[in-house]
Structures are given as structure tokens and as C-alpha cells.
C-alpha positions as CSV (number, residue, x, y, z in Angstrom):
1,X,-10.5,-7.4,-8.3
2,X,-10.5,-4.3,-6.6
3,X,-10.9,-0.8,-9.2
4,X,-9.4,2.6,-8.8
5,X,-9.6,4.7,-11.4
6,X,-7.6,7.4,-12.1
7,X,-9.1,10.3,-9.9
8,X,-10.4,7.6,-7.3
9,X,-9.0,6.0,-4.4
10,X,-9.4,3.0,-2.5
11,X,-9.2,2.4,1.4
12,X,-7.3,-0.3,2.9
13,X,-7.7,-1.4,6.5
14,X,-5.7,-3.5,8.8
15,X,-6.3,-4.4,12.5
16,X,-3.1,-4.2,14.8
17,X,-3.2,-6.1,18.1
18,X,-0.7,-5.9,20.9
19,X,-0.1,-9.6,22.1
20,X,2.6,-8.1,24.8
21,X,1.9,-7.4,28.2
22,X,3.8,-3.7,27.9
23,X,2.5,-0.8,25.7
24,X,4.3,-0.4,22.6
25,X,5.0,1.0,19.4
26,X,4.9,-0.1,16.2
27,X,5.3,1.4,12.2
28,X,2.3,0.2,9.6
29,X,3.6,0.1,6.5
30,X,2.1,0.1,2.8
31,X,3.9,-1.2,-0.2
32,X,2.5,-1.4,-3.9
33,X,3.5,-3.9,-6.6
34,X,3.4,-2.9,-10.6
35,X,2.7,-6.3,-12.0
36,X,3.4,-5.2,-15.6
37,X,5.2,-2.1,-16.6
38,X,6.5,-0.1,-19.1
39,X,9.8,-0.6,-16.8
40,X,11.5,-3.3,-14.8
41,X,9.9,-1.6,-11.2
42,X,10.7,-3.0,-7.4
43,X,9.2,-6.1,-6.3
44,X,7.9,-3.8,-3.6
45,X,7.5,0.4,-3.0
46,X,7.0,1.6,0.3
47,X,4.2,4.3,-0.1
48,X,3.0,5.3,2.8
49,X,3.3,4.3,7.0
50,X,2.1,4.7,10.1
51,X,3.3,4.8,13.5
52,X,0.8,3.5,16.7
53,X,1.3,2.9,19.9
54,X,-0.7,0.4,21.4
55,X,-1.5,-0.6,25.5
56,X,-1.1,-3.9,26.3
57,X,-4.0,-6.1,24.4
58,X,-5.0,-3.1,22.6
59,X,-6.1,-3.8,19.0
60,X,-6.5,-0.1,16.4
61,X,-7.6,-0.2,12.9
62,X,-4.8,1.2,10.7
63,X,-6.3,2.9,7.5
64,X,-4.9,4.2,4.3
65,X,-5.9,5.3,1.3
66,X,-4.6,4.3,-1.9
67,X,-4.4,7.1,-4.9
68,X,-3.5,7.1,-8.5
69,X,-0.9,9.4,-7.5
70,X,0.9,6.9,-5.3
71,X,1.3,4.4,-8.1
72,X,3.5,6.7,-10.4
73,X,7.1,6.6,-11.3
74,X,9.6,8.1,-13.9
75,X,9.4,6.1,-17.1
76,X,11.9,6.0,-20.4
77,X,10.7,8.9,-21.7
78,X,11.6,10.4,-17.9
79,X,7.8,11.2,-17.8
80,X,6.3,11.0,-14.2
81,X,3.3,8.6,-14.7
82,X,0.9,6.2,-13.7
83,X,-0.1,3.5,-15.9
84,X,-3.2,1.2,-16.2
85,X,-2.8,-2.6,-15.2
86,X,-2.7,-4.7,-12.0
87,X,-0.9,-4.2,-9.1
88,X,-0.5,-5.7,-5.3
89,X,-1.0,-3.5,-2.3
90,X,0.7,-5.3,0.9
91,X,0.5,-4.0,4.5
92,X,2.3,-4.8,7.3
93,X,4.5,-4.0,9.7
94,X,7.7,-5.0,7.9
95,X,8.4,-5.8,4.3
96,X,8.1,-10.0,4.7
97,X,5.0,-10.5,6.9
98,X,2.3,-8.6,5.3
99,X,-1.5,-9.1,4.4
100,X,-1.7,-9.4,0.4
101,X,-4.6,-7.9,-1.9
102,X,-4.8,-7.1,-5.9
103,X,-6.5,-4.1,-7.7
104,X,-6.4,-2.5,-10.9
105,X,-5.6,0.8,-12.0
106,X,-7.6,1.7,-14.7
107,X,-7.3,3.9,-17.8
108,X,-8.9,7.0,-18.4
109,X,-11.8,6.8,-20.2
């Protein structure tokens, strides 16, 4: 498993190839999973995107960086938190056909 602790971050990369014959655009997208929370949470969270534009058989690495701060949310106590566990970071450029990888948040120590 991947680790980010609380004041860290991790980087994820993805390559983005244009298979067309025309130049094009096209929106990188990021979306986190809470595996176990305090909370029933979305299945999936946009967090962050990115919008390239690629030449015809052009390939750019996308990169974004993952921080505690992305991974909160409002909890019973209506208390905007984070908390420790495992989570699923997916990228892609829409919500279905996206490269999969875990991490854990951890606690402070």
C-alpha cells in the first residue's frame, strides 16, 4: 500500500495518448474512495482535473498530487475532517474507465 500521512502527499501519474488523427482536448479527472468511514461517503469524489490538449499521436503525462486536505468531509459532529484508513484514488478521463490504485491515510502520530 501506498502511505500519506497527514502533512504529506503523494503524486499520481497518468499517461494520455491521442489515438485520433486531429488535435484534441480532453479533461483528466481524479476521484478518491473512503473505504471505511465514520459516514456513509460517495462511491466516488471528484477532487481535482485537468484539461490537455493533445496533437494527433501526442502522448503528456498528467500529474496530481494527492493531500490530506483533499480527503476531508463534514462528519456528524459537522466537523470538517479527515480520517485515518484506506481509500482508492482512480484517474481517468470519465468516472467508468479509470486506472485504479489503494493508499492509506494515516493517523497522526
Amino acid at each position: 500500500n501506498n502511505k500519506l500521512q497527514k502533512d504529506g502527499k503523494i503524486t499520481a501519474t497518468i499517461t494520455v495518448k491521442n489515438t485520433g488523427n486531429y488535435t484534441g482536448a480532453e479533461v483528466v479527472q481524479l476521484y478518491t474512495r473512503d473505504l471505511v468511514g465514520s459516514i456513509t461517503r460517495p462511491v466516488k469524489e471528484l477532487k481535482a482535473f485537468q484539461k490537455i490538449t493533445l496533437e494527433a499521436g501526442e502522448s503528456k503525462d498528467v500529474v496530481f498530487e494527492v493531500t490530506e486536505e483533499m480527503l476531508r468531509f463534514w462528519n456528524a459532529k459537522n466537523q470538517f475532517v479527515s480520517e485515518a484508513g484506506d481509500f482508492l484514488l482512480f484517474i481517468g478521463t470519465n468516472s467508468r474507465d479509470v486506472k485504479t490504485v489503494d493508499f492509506v491515510l494515516q493517523a497522526n502520530k
